[in-house]
C-alpha positions, 0 to 999 in steps of 0.5 A: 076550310078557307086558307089563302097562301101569304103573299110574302112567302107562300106559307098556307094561313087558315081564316074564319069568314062568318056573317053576311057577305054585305054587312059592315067588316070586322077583321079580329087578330088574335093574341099571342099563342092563339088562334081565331077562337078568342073571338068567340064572344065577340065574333059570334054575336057581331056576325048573328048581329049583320056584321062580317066577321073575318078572324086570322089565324097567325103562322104558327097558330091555331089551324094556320101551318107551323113554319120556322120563319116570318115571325117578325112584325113586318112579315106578320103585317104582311100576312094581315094585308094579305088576307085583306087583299084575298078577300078584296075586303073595303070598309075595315075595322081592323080589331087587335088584342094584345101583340096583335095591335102591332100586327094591326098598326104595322099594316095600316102604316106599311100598307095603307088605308085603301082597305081599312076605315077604322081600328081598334087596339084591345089590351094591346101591348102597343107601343111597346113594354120594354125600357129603352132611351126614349122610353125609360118608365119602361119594364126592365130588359132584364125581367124580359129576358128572365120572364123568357127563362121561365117560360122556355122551361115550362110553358104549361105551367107558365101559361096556368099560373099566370092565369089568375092574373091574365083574367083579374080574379081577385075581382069577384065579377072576372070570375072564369070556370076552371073549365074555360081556363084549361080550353085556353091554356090548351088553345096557347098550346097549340102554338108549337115552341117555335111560333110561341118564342118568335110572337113573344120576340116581337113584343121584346123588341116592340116599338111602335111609338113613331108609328102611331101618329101616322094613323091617319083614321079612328082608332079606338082603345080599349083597355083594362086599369088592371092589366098585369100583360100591358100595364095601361098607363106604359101602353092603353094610355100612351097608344090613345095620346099617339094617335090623331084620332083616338078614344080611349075606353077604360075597363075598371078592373079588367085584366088582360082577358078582357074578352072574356071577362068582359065580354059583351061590354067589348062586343056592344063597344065594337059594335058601336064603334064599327056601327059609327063607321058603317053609318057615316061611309052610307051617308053619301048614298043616301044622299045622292038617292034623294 
């Protein structure tokens, strides 16, 4: 089972590495609460695709070790780079969902592009949800902190009810099994009270505005117009104005778990994405092989 020790403070972090060695990078970071296997329905079929799909577990989450510390977002980036760095990984696409669109911008703009082409942002929470000065369309502070009450009290409960929501069910084609509900619901359960509260601290205090336009490489948004987890117009839409060089794809009726419920929509957009990449860094070779 492939581990590699962060370099920012030795905690033991677990790692999917599947596809062919040689084929185009992608490195998937999950949402908050769960592990590599929210990927499955894109991982999968871009690693059977030729692509070479690395999946991180984040501290705290899934297989990765439970540790009480390094739950900010400079920490959490830093264990990203070190992945990257464990794995000598060039050429990347850097693929987050949700808090994990921080994990991955932080990286690039902390750490660089040495090892990074391209990324993509997927429901993400970025810039950031919560109201400030420079950002009053905001959500209100005080929904946060009672949204954190409930939260603590229950998180069981918290995570089933909110699940109609997460997927957009009152749309008929999001229709999730039970089933599959209940295998997620559990997969945010394995993400002890520690890490659960401390990813969740992250995206109280998110912003990432200023660093946005520092994303000097394509970057693609992709986001749901139903989003009740990162509301599209205060992050989807505000990401791609950021960015020099963004596209924006927007999923009509998608919700939070646009992976799932549109998943071979995302999974085709990736693979086009990463594709466009792969093609363009291979057309030097080829010239010089004329």
């Amino acid at each position: 089972m492939p581990y590699y020790e962060s370099p920012v403070d030795g905690t033991r972090l677990h790692y999917t590495d599947h596809g062919p060695a040689t084929g185009p990078v992608v490195v998937f970071v999950a949402s908050a609460y769960v592990g590599h296997e929210m990927w499955e329905y894109q991982a999968l079929p871009l690693a059977e695709a030729g692509f070479r799909c690395v999946a991180l577990d984040r501290r705290g989450h899934g297989r990765s070790d439970d540790v009480w510390s390094g739950f900010d977002l400079d920490t959490l980036a830093g264990d990203l780079n070190g992945l990257l760095d464990h794995l000598d990984l060039r050429g990347v696409t850097l693929v987050g969902h949700s808090v994990g669109t921080a994990e991955v911008i932080r990286c690039v703009t902390r750490h660089g592009t040495a090892r990074v082409d391209r990324v993509a942002l997927v429901a993400g929470v970025s810039p950031g949800v919560v109201r400030s000065a420079e950002f009053p369309e905001g959500i209100d502070p005080a929904d946060i902190r009672a949204d954190e009450e409930l939260f603590r009290r229950d998180r069981a409960a918290y995570y089933t009810r909110l699940a109609d929501d997460f997927f957009a069910v009152q749309f008929p084609e999001n229709e999730v099994s039970p089933a599959y509900v209940r295998y997620l619901v559990d997969l945010c359960l394995s993400a002890g009270p520690r890490a659960a509260t401390g990813i969740r601290a992250v995206v109280a205090e998110l912003d990432v505005a200023g660093e946005l336009p520092g994303l000097e490489l394509p970057v693609l948004v992709v986001h749901g117009t139903h989003d009740t987890s990162a509301p599209l117009a205060l992050t989807g839409e505000r990401a791609a104005r950021l960015v020099p060089d963004g596209t924006l794809k927007v999923y009509e009726h998608a919700g939070h778990g646009l992976f799932a419920t549109h998943a071979a929509r995302l999974t085709a957009d990736l693979r086009e994405f990463v594709g466009a990449g792969a093609a363009r860094s291979a057309e030097p070779a080829r010239a010089g092989a004329r």
